[in-house]
KEKE-3310 file (N, C-alpha, C; in steps of 0.2 Angstrom, whole numbers, plus 5000, padded with zeros to 4 digits):
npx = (4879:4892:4899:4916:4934:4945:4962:4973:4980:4994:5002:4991:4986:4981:4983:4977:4979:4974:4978:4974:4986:4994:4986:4983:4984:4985:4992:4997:4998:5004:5001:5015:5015:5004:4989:4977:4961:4948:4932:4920:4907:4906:4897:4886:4889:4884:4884:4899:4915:4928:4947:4958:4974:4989:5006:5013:5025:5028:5023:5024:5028:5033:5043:5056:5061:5049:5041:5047:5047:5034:5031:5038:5036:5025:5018:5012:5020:5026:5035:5028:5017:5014:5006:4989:4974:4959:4943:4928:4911:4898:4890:4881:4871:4869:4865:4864:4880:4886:4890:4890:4903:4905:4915:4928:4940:4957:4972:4986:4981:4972:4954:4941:4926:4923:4916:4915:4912:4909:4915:4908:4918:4917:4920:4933:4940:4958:4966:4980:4982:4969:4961:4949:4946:4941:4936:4938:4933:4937:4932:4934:4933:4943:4942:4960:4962:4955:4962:4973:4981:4988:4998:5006:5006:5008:5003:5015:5005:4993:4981:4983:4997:4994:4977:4963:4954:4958:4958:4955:4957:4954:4961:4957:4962:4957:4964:4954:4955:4963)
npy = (4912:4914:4929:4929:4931:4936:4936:4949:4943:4951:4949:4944:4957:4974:4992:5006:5021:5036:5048:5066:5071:5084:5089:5079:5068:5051:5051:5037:5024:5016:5008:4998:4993:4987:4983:4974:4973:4962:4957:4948:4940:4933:4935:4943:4958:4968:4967:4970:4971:4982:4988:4996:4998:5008:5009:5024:5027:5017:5022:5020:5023:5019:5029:5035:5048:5056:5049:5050:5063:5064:5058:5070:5084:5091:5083:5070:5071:5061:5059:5066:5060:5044:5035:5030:5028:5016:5018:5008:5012:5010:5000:4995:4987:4988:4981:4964:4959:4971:4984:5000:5005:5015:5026:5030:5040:5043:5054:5062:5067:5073:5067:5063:5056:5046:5036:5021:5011:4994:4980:4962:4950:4936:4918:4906:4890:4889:4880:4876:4876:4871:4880:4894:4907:4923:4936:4955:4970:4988:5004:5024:5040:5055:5071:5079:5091:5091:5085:5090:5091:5100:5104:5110:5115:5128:5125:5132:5131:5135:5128:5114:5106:5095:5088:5090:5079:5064:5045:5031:5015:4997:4979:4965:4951:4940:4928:4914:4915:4903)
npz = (5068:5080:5088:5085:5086:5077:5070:5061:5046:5041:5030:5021:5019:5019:5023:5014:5005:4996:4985:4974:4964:4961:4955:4942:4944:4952:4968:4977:4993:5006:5022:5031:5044:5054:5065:5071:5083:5082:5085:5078:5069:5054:5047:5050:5055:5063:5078:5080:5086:5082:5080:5075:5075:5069:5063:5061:5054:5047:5034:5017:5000:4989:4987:4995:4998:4999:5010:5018:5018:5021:5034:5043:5052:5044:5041:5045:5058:5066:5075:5087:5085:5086:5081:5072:5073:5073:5080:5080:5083:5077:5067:5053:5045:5027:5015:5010:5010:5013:5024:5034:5042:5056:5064:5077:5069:5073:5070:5072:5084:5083:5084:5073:5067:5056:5042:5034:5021:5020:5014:5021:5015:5013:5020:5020:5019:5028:5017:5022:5036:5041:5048:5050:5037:5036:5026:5024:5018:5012:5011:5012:5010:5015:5021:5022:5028:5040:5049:5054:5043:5031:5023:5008:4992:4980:4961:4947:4935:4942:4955:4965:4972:4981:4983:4994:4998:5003:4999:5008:5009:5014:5013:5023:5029:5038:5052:5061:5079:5088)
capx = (4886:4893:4906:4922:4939:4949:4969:4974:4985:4995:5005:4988:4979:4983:4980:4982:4977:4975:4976:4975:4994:4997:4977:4981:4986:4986:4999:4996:5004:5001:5006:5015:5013:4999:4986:4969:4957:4942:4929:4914:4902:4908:4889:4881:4894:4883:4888:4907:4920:4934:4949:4963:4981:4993:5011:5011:5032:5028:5022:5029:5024:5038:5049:5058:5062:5042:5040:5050:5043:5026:5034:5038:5030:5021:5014:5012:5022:5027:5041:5024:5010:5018:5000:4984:4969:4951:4940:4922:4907:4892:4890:4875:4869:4865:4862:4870:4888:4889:4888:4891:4905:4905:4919:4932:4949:4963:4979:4990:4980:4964:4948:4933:4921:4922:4911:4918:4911:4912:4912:4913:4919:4916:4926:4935:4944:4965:4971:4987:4984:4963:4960:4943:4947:4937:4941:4934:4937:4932:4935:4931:4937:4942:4947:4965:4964:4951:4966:4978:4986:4988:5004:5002:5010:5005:5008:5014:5001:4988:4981:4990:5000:4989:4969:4963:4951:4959:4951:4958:4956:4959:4959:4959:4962:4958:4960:4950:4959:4962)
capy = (4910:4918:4930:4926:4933:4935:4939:4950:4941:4959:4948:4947:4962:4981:4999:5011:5027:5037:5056:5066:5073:5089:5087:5077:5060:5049:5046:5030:5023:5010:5007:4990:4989:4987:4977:4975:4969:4963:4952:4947:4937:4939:4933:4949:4962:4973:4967:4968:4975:4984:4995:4996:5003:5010:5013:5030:5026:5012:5023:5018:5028:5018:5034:5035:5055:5056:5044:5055:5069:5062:5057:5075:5088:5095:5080:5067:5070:5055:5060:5064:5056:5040:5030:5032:5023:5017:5013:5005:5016:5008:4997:4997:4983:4991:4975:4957:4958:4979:4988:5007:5005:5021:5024:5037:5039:5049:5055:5067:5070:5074:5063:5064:5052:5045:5032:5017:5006:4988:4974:4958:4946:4929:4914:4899:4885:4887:4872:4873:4876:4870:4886:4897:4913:4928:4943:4962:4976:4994:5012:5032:5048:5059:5078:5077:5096:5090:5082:5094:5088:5106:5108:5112:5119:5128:5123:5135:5131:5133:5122:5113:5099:5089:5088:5089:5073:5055:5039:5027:5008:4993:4973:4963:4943:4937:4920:4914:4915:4897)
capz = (5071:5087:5086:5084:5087:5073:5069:5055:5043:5038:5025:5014:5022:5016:5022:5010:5002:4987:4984:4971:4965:4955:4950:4937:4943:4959:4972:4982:4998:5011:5031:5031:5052:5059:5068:5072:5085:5078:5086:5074:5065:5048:5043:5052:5056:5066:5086:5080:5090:5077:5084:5074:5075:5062:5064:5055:5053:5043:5028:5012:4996:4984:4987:5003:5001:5001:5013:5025:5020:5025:5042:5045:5056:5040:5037:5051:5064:5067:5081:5093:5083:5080:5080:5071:5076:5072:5084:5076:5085:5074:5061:5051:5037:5020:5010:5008:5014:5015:5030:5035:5049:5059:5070:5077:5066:5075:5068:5073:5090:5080:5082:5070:5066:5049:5040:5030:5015:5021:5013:5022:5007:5014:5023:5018:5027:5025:5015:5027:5043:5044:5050:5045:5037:5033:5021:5023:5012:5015:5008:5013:5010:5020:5020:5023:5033:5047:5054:5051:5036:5028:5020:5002:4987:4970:4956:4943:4931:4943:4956:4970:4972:4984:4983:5001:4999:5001:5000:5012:5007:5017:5011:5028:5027:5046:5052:5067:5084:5091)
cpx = (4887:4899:4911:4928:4943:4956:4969:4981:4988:4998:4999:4983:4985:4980:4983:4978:4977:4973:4978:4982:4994:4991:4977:4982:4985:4991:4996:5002:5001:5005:5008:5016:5007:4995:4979:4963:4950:4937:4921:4911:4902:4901:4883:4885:4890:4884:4895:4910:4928:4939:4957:4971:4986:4998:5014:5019:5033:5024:5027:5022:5028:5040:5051:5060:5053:5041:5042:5049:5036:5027:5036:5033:5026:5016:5011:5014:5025:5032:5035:5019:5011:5011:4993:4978:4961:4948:4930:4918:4898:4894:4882:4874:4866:4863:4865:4875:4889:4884:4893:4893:4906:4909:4925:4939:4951:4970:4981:4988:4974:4961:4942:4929:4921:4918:4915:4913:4913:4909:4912:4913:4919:4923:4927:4940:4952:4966:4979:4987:4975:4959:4953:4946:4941:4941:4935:4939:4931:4936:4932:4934:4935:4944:4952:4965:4960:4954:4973:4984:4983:4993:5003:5007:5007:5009:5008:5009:4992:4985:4985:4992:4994:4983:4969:4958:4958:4957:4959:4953:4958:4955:4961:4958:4962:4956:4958:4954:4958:4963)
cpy = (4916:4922:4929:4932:4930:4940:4941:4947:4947:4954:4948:4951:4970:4986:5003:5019:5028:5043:5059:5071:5078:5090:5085:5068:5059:5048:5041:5028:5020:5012:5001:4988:4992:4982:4979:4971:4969:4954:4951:4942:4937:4937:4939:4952:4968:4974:4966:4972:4976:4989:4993:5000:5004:5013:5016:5029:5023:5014:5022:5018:5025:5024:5036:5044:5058:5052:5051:5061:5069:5060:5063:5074:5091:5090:5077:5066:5066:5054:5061:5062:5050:5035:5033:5028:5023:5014:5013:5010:5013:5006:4996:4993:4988:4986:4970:4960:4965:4980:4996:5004:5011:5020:5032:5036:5046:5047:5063:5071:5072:5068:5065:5057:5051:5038:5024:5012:5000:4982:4968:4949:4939:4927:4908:4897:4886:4881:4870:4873:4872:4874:4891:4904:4918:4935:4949:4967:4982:5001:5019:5035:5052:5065:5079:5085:5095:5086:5083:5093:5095:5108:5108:5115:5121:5128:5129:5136:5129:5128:5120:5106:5094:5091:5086:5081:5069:5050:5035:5020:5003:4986:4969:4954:4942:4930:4920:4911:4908:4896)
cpz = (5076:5084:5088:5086:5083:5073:5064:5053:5039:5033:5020:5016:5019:5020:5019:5009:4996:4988:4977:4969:4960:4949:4943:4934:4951:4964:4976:4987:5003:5019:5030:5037:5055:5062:5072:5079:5082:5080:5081:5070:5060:5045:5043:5057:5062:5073:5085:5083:5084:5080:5079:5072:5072:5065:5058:5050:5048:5036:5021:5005:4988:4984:4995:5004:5003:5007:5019:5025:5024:5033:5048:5047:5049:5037:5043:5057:5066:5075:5089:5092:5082:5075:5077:5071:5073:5075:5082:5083:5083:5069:5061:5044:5032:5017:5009:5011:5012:5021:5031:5043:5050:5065:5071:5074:5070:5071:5068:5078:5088:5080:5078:5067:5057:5049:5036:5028:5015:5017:5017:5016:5008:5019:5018:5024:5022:5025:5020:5033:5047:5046:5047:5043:5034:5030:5023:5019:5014:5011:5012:5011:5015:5017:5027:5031:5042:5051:5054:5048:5032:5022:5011:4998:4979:4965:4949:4938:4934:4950:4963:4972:4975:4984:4994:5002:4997:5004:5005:5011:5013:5013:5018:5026:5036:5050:5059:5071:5086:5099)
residu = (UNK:UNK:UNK:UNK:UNK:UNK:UNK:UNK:UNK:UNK:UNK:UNK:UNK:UNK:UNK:UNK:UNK:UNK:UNK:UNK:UNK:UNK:UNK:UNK:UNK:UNK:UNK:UNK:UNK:UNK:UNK:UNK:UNK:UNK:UNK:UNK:UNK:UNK:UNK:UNK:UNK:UNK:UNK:UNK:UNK:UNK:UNK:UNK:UNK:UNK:UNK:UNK:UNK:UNK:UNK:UNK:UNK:UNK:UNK:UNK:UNK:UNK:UNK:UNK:UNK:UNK:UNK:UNK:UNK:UNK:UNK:UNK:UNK:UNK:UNK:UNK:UNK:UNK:UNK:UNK:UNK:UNK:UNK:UNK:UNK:UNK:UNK:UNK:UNK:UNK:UNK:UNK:UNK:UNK:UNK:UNK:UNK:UNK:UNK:UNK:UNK:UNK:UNK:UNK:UNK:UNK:UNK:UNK:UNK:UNK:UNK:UNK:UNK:UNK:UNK:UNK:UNK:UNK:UNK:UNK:UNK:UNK:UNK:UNK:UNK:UNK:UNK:UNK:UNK:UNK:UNK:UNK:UNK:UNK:UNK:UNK:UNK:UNK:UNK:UNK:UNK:UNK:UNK:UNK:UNK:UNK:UNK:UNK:UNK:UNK:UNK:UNK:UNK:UNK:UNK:UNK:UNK:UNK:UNK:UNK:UNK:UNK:UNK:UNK:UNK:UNK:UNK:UNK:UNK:UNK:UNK:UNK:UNK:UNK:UNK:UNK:UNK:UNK)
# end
């Protein structure tokens, strides 16, 4: 198959995260704006074109005083960072429908190269629109300080509030551009 260009459907696509919180549980939290360019082959992923862009603003954590904390300058900045981006660099087959996409994540004015754990999960035809769609899903971790996300706090009994690794998730549903 040739590549394609495909639209993300963000109503069944997700970026999220997941850190660990007061070392002894997880906090989670998603972007619910963003948007993706992504031209590809979902049968052999490795000439694909990926660049996607997250409005940082659009963090939601289910708690809106967190929310805005993470919006601050101690967190994301958001007032001069509002955008944070990935642009795919290499993709590389590991087996069956996994691939090692390598690509450059920025936030908050920092770029560093991270790695992502892709799957891509197949297509089917939409029963309402005829339409072909494909699903990807993917994970990493990162360390939260190699893009100056520092702020921190100890915790009485030891410890400190935030774990500096978080994993970042995504589930994308994308139907084929007409």
């Amino acid at each position: 198959m040739a590549k394609i260009t495909w639209n993300v459907d963000t109503v069944h696509s997700e970026v999220g995260f997941t850190v660990k919180h007061m070392m002894i549980s997880k906090a989670k939290g998603s972007f619910n704006d963003f948007d993706a360019v992504l031209e590809a082959d979902p049968d052999d992923l490795t000439d694909s074109k990926v660049e996607v862009d997250i409005d940082v603003s659009s963090i939601d954590t289910k708690n809106s005083g967190r929310d805005d904390h993470l919006r601050s300058a101690d967190f994301f900045d958001v007032e001069n960072h509002p955008k944070a981006t990935f642009v795919a660099t290499d993709i590389k087959k590991k087996s069956g429908n996994n691939y090692d996409v390598t690509g450059d994540l920025t936030m908050i004015g920092t770029t560093k190269p991270v790695t992502f754990d892709v799957v891509a999960e197949g297509q089917s035809k939409d029963p309402m629109s005829g339409n072909m769609v494909a699903g990807f899903s993917g994970e990493t971790t990162i360390n939260r300080k190699d893009f100056g996300l520092t702020w921190n706090a100890a915790l009485e009994t030891g410890g400190v509030l935030l774990a500096d690794d978080v994993k970042i998730t995504f589930e994308i549903e994308a139907h084929k551009a007409e």
